[in-house]
C-alpha positions as CSV (number, residue, x, y, z in Angstrom):
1,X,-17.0,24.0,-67.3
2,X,-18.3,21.8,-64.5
3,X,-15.4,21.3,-61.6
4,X,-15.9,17.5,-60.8
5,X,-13.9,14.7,-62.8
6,X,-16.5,13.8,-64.5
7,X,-19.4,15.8,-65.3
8,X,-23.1,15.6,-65.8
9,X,-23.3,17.9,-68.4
10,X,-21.3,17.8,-71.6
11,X,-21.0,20.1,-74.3
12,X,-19.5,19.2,-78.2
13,X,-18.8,21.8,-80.5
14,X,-16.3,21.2,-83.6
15,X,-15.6,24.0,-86.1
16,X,-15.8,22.9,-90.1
17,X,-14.3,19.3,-90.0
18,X,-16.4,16.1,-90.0
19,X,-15.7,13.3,-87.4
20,X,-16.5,10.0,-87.4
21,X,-15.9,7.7,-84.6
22,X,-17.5,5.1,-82.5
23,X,-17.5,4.4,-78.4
24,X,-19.6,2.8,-75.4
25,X,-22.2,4.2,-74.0
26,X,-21.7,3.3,-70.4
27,X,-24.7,5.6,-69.2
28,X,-28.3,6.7,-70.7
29,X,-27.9,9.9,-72.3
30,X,-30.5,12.8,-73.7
31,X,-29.3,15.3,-76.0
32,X,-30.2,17.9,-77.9
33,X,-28.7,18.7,-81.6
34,X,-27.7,22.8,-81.4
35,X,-26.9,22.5,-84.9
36,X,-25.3,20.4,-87.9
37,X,-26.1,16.8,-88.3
38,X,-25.5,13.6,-86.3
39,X,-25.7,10.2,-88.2
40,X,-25.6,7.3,-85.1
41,X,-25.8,3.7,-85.9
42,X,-26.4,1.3,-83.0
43,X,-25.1,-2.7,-83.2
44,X,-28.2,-3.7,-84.6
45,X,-26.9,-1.6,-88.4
46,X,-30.3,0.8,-86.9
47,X,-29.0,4.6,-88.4
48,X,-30.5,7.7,-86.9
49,X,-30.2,11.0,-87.4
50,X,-30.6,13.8,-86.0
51,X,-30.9,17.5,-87.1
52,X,-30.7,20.7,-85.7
53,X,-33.6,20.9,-83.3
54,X,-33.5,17.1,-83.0
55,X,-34.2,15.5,-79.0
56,X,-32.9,12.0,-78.3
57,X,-32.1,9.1,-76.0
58,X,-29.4,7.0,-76.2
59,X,-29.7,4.0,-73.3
60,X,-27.1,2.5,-71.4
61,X,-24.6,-0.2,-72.2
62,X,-24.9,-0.1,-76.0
63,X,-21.8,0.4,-78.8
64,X,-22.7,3.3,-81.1
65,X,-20.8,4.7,-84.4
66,X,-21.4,8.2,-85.4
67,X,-20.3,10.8,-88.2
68,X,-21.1,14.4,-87.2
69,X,-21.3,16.4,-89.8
70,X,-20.9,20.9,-88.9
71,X,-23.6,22.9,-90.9
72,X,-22.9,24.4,-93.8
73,X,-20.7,27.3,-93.2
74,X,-20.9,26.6,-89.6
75,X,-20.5,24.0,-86.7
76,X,-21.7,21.0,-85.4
77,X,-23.2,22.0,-81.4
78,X,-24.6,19.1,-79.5
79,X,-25.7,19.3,-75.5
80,X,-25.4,15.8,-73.3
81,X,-27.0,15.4,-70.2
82,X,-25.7,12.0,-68.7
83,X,-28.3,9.8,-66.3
84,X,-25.8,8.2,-64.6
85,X,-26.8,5.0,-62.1
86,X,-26.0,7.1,-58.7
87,X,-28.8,9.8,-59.8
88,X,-31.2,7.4,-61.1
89,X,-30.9,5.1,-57.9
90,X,-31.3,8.1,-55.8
91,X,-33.9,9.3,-57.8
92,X,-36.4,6.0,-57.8
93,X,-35.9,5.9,-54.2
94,X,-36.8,9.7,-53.3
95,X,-39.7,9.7,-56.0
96,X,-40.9,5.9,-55.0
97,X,-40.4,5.7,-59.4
98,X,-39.8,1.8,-59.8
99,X,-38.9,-0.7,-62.7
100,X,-42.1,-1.4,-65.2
101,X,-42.1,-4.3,-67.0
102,X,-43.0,-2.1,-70.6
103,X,-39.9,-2.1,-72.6
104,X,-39.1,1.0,-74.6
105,X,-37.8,-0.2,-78.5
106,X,-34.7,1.3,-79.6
107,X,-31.6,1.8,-78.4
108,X,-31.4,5.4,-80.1
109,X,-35.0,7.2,-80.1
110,X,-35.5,10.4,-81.5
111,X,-37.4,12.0,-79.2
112,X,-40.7,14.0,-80.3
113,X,-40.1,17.5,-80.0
114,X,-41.6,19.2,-77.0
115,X,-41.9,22.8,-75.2
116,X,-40.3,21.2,-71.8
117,X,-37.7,19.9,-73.6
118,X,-36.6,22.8,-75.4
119,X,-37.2,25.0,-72.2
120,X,-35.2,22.4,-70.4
121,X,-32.0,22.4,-72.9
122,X,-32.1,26.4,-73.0
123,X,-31.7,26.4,-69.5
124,X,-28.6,25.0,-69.5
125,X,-26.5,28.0,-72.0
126,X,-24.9,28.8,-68.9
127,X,-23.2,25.6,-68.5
128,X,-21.5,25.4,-71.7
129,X,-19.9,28.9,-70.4
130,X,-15.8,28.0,-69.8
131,X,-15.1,30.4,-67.9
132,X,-18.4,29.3,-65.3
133,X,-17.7,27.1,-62.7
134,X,-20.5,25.0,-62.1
135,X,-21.2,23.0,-59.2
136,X,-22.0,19.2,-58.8
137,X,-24.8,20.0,-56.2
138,X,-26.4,22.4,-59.0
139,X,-25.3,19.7,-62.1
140,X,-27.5,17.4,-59.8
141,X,-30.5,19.2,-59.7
142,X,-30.2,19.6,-63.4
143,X,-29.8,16.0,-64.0
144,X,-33.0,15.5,-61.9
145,X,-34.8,17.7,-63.7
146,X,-33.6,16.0,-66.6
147,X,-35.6,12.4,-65.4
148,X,-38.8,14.5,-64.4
149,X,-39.1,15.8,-67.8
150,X,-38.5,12.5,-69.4
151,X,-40.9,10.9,-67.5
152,X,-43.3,13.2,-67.7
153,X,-43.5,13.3,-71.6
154,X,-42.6,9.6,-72.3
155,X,-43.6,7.4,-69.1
156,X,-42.3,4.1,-71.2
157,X,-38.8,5.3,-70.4
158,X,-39.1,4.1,-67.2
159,X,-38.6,0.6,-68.2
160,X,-35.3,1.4,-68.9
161,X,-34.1,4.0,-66.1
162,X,-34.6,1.8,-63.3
163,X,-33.3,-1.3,-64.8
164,X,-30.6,-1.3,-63.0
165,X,-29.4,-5.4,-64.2
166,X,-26.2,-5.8,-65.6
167,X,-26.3,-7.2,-69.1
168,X,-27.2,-10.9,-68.6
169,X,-25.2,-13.7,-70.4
170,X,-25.8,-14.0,-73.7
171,X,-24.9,-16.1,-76.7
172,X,-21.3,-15.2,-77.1
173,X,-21.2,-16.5,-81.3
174,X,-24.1,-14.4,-82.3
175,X,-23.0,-11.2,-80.5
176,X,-19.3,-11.3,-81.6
177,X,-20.5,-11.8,-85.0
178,X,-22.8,-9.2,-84.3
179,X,-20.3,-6.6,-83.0
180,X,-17.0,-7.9,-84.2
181,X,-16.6,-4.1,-85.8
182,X,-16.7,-2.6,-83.4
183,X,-13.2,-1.7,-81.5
184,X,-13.5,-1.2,-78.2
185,X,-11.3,-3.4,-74.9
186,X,-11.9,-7.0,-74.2
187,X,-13.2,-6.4,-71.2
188,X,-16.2,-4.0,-72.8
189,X,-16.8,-7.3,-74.9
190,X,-16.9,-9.5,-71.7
191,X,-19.6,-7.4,-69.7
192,X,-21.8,-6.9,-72.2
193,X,-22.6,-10.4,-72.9
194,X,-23.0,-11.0,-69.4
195,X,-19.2,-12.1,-68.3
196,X,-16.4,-11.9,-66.5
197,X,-13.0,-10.9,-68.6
198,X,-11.4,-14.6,-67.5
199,X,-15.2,-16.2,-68.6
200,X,-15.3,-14.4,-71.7
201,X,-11.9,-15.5,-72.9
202,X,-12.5,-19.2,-71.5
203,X,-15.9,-19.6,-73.2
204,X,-15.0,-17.6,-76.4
205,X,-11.9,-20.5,-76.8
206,X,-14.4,-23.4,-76.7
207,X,-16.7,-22.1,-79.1
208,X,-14.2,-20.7,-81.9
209,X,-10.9,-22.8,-80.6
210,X,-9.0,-19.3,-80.6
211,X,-7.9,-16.2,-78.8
212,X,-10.7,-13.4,-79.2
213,X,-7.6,-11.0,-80.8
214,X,-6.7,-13.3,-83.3
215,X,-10.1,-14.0,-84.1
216,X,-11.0,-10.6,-84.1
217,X,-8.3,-9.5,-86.4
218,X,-9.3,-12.4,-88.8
219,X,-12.4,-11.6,-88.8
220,X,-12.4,-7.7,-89.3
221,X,-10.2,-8.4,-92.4
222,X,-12.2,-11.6,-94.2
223,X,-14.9,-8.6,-93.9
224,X,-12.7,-6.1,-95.4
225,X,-11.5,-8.5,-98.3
226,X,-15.1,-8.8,-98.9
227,X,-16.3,-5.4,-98.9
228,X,-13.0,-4.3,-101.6
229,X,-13.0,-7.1,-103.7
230,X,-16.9,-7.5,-104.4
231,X,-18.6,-4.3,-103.4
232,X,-15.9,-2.1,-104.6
233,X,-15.0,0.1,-101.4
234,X,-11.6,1.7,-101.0
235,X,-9.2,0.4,-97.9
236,X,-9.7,4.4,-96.4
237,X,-13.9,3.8,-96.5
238,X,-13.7,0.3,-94.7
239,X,-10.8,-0.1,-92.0
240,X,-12.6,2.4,-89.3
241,X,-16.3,1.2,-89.8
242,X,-14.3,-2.7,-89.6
243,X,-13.2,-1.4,-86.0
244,X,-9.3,-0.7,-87.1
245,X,-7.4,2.1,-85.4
246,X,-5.7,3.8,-88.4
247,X,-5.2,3.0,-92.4
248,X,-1.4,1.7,-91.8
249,X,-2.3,-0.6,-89.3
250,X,-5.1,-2.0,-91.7
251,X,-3.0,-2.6,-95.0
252,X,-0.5,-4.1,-93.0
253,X,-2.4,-6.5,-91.3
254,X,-4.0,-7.2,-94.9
255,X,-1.2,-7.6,-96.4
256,X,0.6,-9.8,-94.0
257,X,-2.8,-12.1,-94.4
258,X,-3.6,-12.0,-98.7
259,X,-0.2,-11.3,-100.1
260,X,-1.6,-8.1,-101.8
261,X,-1.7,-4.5,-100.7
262,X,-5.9,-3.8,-99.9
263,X,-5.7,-1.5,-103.5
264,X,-4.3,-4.5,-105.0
265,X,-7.1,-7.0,-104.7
């Protein structure tokens, strides 16, 4: 395991059970699938997934859900490598590597399999080691390895490693009703369509004359009424993919707003 707070390098490995979850991706990412299956779905409802074998990409800023599902009989094994800001500055400016105005499509990209990749990914058994401690100085060179390699076998990517803008303001209605699913702080919210927290909160009142929690929670569960009541679904399949912590939480707060229990309606 690598010594610093927060390493370069991570390592996921979970024995028979199948998790689902979702997060922020506050850094680009290139992983490789050691084995089982990884189904990701960006905020655009795009699904990947990725096998054992599989190469991909995963680009900064972006809110993900995922399942990963172990092999039959066995695990689900990923390896991260995370291209974090510092190392990508540092990078361009060493290498002279600059912005290009191509933009790479996708905010997930399964990767087309290549010998430097999987030379590259074998390289780093050592690191997924616990009882190894592993430098940041050496975690470094790795990571710029890392860039090299991607550059080398897909140049576009440069378009968005050295874009290093912050997400620009957006249009606040059609990203919330976008990404209203997903559960992640207020403040993630704010930055990625381009605001401060205080902005966000000011600019979301004018345009739907409420706080984002409340309409947040009204809108996860006029979702959920929909999804049970005319496609069918069970309260258990809906309340994490509607960005709801845990079932209890869910039928309450459905409850509390149709009168009926979610298995009710």
């Amino acid at each position: 395991m690598a010594i610093n707070e927060r390493p370069k390098i991570g390592y996921s490995c979970y024995f028979i059970r199948t998790r689902e979850g979702e997060q922020f991706v506050p850094e680009h990412v290139f992983s490789y699938q050691i084995s089982g299956k990884l189904t990701m779905t960006d905020s655009d409802g795009c699904a990947n997934i990725f096998n054992e074998g599989d190469f991909r990409f995963i680009s900064r800023n972006n809110l993900v859900k995922y399942v990963k599902e172990p092999a039959a009989g066995g695990e689900f094994k990923s390896v991260s490598v995370y291209l974090d800001q510092q190392s990508l500055r540092n990078f361009s400016i060493k290498h002279g590597t600059g912005y290009v105005a191509q933009k790479l499509t996708g905010k997930v990209v399964k990767l087309n399999p290549h010998a430097l990749y999987k030379s590259y990914m074998e390289s780093l058994q050592p690191y997924r080691l616990d009882d190894l401690v592993i430098t940041e100085e050496l975690q470094q060179l790795k990571v710029d390895e890392a860039i090299m390699i991607l550059l080398q076998t897909n140049p576009d990517l440069a378009s968005v490693l050295f874009d290093f803008n912050d997400p620009g303001k957006i249009d606040l209605e059609g990203f919330m009703e976008k990404n209203f699913h997903f559960n992640v702080q207020m403040n993630r919210f704010a930055y990625l369509t381009g605001r401060s927290l205080a902005t966000f909160k000011r600019d979301f009142e004018k345009i739907f004359n409420t706080t984002p929690g409340h309409w947040l929670l009204e809108r996860r569960l006029k979702e959920a009424y929909y999804l049970i009541k005319d496609k069918g679904r069970s309260a258990s399949d809906v309340y994490l993919d509607l960005g709801f912590e845990n079932l209890s939480h869910f039928s309450y707060a459905f409850k509390n707003k149709y009168g009926l229990a979610p298995s009710k309606i």
